[in-house]
N, C-alpha and C positions, 0 to 999 in steps of 0.2 A: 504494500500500500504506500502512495506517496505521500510523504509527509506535506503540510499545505506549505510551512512556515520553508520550508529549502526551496519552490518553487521557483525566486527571484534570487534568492543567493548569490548569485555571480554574480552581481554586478556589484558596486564600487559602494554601494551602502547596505550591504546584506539584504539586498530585496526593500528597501524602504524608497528605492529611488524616485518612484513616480509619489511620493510624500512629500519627499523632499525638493522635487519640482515645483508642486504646487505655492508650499510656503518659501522658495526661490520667489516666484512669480509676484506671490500676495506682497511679499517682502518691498518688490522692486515698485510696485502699483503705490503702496501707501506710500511708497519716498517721497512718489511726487502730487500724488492726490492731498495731503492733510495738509502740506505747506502752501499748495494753492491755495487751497478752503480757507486756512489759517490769514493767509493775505488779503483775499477775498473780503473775508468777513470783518477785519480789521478796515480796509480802506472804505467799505460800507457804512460800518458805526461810528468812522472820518464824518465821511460824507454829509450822513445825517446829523452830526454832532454843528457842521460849520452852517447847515440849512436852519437848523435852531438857530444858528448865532448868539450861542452860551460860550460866553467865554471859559468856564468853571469847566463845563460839558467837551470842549473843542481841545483842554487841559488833557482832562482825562480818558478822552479815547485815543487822542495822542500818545498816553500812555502805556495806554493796551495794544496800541498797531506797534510801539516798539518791542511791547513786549511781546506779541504773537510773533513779528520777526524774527526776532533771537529763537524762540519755540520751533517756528518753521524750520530753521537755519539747524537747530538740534536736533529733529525728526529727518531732514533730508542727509546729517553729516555723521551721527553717530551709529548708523549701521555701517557705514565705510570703514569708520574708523575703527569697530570692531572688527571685521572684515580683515584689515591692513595687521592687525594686530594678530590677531589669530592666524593670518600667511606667517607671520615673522615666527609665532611663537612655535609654528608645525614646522618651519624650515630646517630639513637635517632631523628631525626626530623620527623615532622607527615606533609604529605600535598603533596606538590611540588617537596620537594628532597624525601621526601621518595616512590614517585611513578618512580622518574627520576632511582633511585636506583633498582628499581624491574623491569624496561622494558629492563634496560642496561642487569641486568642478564639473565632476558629471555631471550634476542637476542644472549649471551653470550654464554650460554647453550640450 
């Protein structure tokens, strides 16, 4: 009888690869979907803030679009930068990161 769990085994993530495709994919979609949104929604409650013509109001959504910028900028940069970090940390190693490094790619490409 075949076992179910060996069926994908070869490949470069013990059969998890078409998983790890997907949250490849979702990964790369939110990078750039929430920092739009994030802008979006910041330069709107701009918008609205200057049609009021509150100065108090124009302060502080001001405050908010710098601060969803910095948000956006950390949502689009800190999967990289984990990313770049975790290449470096698997580079030369045998075992665990070096298979973590070979599934990431296959799902990648």
């Amino acid at each position: 009888m075949t076992n179910l769990f060996l069926i994908g085994a070869m490949d470069a993530c013990g059969g998890l690869l078409p998983i790890v495709r997907v949250l490849v994919q979702v990964i790369k979609i939110l990078m750039i979907v929430i920092p739009i949104a994030l802008i979006l929604l910041g330069t709107i409650d701009l918008g609205k803030a200057v049609i009021a013509s509150d100065d108090k109001e124009v302060k502080a959504a001001q405050s908010r679009l710098i601060k969803r910028f910095i948000y956006a900028a950390l949502i689009f940069f800190v999967p990289m930068l984990v990313g770049v970090i975790m290449n470096i940390v698997s580079v030369g190693g045998e075992g665990d990161t070096a298979s973590w490094e070979n599934c990431w790619r296959a799902a990648k490409g």
